[in-house]
ZAMARGU-4260 file (C-alpha; in steps of 0.2 Angstrom, whole numbers, plus 5000, padded with zeros to 4 digits):
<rodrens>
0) 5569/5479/5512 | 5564/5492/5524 | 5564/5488/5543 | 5553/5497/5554 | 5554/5496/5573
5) 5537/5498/5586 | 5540/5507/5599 | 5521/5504/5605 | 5509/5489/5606 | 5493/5495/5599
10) 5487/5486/5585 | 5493/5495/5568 | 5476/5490/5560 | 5458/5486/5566 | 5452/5468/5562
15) 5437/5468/5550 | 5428/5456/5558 | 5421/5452/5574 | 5412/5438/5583 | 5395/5438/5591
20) 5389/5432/5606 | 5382/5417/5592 | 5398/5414/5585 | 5398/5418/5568 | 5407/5431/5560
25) 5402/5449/5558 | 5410/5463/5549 | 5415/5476/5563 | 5408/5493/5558 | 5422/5508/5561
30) 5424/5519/5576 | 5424/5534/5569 | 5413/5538/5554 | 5424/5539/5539 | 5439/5528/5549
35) 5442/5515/5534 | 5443/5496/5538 | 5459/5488/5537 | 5466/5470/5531 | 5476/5459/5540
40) 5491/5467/5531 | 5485/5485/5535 | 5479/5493/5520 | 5463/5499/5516 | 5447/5487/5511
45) 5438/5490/5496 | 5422/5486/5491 | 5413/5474/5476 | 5409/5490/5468 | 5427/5496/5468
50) 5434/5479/5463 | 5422/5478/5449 | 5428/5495/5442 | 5442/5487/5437 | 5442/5479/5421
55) 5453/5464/5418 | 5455/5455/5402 | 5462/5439/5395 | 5474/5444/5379 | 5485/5434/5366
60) 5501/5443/5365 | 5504/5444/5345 | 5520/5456/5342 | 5534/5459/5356 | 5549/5469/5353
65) 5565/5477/5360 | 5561/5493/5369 | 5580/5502/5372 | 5573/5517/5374 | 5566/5512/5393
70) 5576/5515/5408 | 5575/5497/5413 | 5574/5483/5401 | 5559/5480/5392 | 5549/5473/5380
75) 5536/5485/5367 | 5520/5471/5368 | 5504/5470/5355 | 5492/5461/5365 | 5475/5456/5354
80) 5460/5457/5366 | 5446/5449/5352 | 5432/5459/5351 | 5441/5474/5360 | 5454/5475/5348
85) 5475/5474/5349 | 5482/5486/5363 | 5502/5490/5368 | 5509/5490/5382 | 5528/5491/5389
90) 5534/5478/5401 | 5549/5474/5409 | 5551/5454/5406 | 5567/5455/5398 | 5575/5445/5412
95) 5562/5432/5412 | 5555/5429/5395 | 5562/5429/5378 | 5552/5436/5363 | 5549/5419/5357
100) 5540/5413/5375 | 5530/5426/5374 | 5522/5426/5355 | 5505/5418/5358 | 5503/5418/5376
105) 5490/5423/5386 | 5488/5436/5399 | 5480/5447/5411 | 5482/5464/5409 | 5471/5480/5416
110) 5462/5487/5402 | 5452/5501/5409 | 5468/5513/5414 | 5473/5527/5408 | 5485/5526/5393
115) 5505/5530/5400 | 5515/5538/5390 | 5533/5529/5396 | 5547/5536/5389 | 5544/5538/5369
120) 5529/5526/5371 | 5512/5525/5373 | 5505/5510/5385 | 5487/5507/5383 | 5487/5494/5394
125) 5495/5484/5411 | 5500/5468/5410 | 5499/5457/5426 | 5512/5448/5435 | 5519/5444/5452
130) 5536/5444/5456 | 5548/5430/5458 | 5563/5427/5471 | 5573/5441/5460 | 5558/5450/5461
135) 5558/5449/5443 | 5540/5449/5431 | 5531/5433/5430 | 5516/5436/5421 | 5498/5428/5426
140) 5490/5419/5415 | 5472/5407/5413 | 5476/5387/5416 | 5468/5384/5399 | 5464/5392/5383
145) 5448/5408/5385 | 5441/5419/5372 | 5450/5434/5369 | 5443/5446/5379 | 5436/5436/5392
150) 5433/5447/5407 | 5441/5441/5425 | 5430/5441/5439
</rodrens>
């Protein structure tokens, strides 16, 4: 964990929102034109438009296996996305999952990206997650069953 020390107390971040003499909240405009508008946690806002430009999916892993070849340790997945077809992707879930959890699950993975090449393997896909108190993969997955290829938004 990285510990950084202020030595000023400005405000790292302007707050997007604002309130009126009525009370209700407005969005506060920037400063300076081109000055982006921050979150609460500092980083850039984005817009619907940019949200929606990325395509999440819903997807039924149907094939994982071993992937030595990766620096870290990893599983090679076949992911069936319905109407879209079956995609691969790498993941590191080695430490979490065991092949057998993960036949037939579903998941969320970014479909719209660029295919990685990661070490002798071609990922198609990225496959969702949030990590745990080992900061360790646990994949994202819908409460209840969705068609294949079901868009998240």
């Amino acid at each position: 964990m990285k510990v950084v020390f202020r030595t000023s107390l400005k405000p790292r971040f302007k707050r997007p929102f604002s309130k009126s003499a009525g009370g209700k909240r407005q969005r506060k405009e920037p400063e300076i034109p081109g000055e982006p508008i921050l979150t609460s946690l500092g980083e850039k806002m984005i817009s619907a438009e940019d949200f929606h430009k990325v395509e999440m999916r819903v997807g039924r892993i149907v094939d994982v296996q071993d992937y030595p070849e990766a620096k870290k340790p990893s599983y090679k997945l076949a992911i069936d996305f319905g109407s879209f077809g079956i995609k691969k992707s790498s993941a590191q879930l080695c430490s979490n999952y065991s092949k057998e959890e993960l036949i037939n699950r579903l998941v969320v993975a970014v479909t719209n990206f660029h295919p990685k090449q990661i070490g002798n393997f071609m990922s198609e896909v990225l496959v969702l997650g949030l990590p745990d108190e080992k900061v360790e993969c646990v994949l994202l997955k819908p409460e209840r069953e969705v068609e294949l290829g079901s868009r998240v938004y």
